[in-house]
SEMAR-157379 format. One line per 8 residues: number of its first residue (from 1); their letters; for each residue y negated, z, x of C-alpha. Coordinates in pm, whole numbers, plus 50000, padded with zeros to 5 digits. Example, Ala and Ser with C-alpha at 12.3 -4.5 7.8 and 13.67 -1.06 7.14 Angstrom:
REM residues 2
1	AS	50450:50780:51230; 50106:50714:51367
This chain:
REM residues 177
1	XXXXXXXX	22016:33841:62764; 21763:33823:62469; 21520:34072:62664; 21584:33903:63012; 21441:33568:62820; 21144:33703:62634; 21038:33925:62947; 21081:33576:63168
9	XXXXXXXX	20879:33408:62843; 20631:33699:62854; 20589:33607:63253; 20490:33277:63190; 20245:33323:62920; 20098:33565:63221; 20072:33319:63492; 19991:33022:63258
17	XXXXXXXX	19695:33215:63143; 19584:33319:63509; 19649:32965:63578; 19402:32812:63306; 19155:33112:63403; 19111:33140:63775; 18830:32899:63824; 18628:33084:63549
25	XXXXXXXX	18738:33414:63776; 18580:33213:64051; 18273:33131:63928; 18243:33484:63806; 18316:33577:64215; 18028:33334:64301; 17789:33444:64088; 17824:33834:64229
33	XXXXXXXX	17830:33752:64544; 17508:33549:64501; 17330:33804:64343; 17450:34108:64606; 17335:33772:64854; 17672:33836:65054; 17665:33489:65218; 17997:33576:65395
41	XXXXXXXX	18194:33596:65062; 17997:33321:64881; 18125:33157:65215; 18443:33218:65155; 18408:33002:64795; 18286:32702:64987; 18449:32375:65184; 18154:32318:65434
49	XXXXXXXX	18341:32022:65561; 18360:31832:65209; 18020:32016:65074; 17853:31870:65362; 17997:31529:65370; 17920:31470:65002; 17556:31562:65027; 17472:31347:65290
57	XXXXXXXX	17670:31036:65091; 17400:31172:64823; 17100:31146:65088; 17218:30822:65277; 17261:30652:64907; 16943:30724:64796; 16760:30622:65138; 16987:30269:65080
65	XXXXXXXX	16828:30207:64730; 16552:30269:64834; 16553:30069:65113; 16665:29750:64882; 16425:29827:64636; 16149:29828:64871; 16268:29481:65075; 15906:29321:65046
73	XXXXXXXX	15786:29606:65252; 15666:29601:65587; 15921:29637:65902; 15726:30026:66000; 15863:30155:65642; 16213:30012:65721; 16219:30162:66095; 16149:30494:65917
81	XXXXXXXX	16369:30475:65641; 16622:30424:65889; 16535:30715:66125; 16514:30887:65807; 16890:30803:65771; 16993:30889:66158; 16839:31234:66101; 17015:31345:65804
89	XXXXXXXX	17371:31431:65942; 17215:31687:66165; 16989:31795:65898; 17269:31860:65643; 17507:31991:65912; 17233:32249:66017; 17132:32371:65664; 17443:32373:65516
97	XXXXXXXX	17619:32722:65705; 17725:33052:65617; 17409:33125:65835; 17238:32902:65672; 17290:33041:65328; 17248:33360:65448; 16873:33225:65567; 16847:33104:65211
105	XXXXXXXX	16884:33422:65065; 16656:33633:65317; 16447:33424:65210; 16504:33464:64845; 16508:33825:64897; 16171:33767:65076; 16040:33602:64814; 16193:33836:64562
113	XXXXXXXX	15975:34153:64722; 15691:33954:64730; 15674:33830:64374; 15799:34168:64163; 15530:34059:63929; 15665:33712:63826; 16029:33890:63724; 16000:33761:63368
121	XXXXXXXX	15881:33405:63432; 16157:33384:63704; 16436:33544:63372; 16255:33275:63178; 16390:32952:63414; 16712:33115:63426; 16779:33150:63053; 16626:32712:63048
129	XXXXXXXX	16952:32620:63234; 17278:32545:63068; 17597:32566:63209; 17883:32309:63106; 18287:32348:63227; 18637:32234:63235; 18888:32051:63441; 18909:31714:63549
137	XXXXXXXX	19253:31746:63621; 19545:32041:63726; 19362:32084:64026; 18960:32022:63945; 18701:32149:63758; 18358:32091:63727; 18052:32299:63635; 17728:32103:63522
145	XXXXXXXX	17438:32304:63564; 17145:32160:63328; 16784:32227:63302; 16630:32213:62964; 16308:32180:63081; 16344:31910:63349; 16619:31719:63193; 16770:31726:63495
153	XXXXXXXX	17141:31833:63577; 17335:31980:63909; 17700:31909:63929; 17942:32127:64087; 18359:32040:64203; 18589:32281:64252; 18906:32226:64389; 19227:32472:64304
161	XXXXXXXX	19247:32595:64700; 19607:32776:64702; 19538:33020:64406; 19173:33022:64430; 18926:32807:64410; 18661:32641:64628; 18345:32397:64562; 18420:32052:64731
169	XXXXXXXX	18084:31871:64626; 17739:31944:64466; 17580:31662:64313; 17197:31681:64293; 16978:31498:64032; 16795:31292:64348; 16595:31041:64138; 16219:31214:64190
177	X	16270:31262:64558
């Protein structure tokens, strides 16, 4: 009976651990597959549907301020600022794919060919950015992406997706656009 509870105790420590460690797993799954630029299993990391939905909340809030901020404008700059706004949804929706993330790194990978020489300026931005994580709750956990150069500070959700993970939002720093 003794062994029978330590081996059940044991079992728990185990899945407690893999538990507490999975979205750090995930992020460690995300990062490979965006460096091998497999879009189909970075895919497989990310709710389009919510991804999507907060981004253009991000766009259509910042058009909004905008908007109020600039009230003693004239009525052209409001008729654009609110095409501006009827053109996001299909904007978002069309850039933010598997295909379109595949684009984005053909691109990259383009770009990458191109501009062999710049390899150390390019491992120079990388090693600027800091990287901040935990959970928000049981089920969500955030990484903060921050740029020590620009002060300036990408938020990523994850949400526990069965015993995976998956990012639900991405927050961009949209003040200087």
């Amino acid at each position: 009976m003794k062994k029978t509870s330590i081996l059940i105790a044991g079992l728990l420590v185990l899945i407690a651990g893999y538990l507490y460690a999975s979205p750090y797993l995930a992020l460690n799954s995300i990062k490979n597959a965006a460096k091998a630029r497999d879009a189909e299993k970075l895919s497989s990391y990310i709710d389009f549907p919510s991804v999507k939905q907060g981004v253009k909340e991000q766009i259509k809030a910042k058009f909004a301020t905008e908007m109020i901020a600039n009230e003693n404008s004239d009525g052209f700059e409001a008729l654009g600022s609110m095409l501006a706004t009827a053109m996001i949804d299909p904007l978002v929706d069309g850039l933010i794919t598997p295909e379109g993330i595949a684009a984005m790194m053909s691109e990259k990978q383009d770009q990458d060919s191109t501009e062999a020489a710049s390899t150390q300026e390019e491992s120079n931005k990388s090693n600027n950015l800091e990287y901040e994580t935990g959970y928000d709750s049981f089920s969500d956990f955030h990484v903060n992406i921050n740029n020590a150069e620009s002060d300036k500070t990408v938020k990523v959700m994850l949400h526990r997706d069965g015993l995976s993970w998956k990012i639900i939002d991405i927050d961009f720093p949209l003040n200087d656009f």
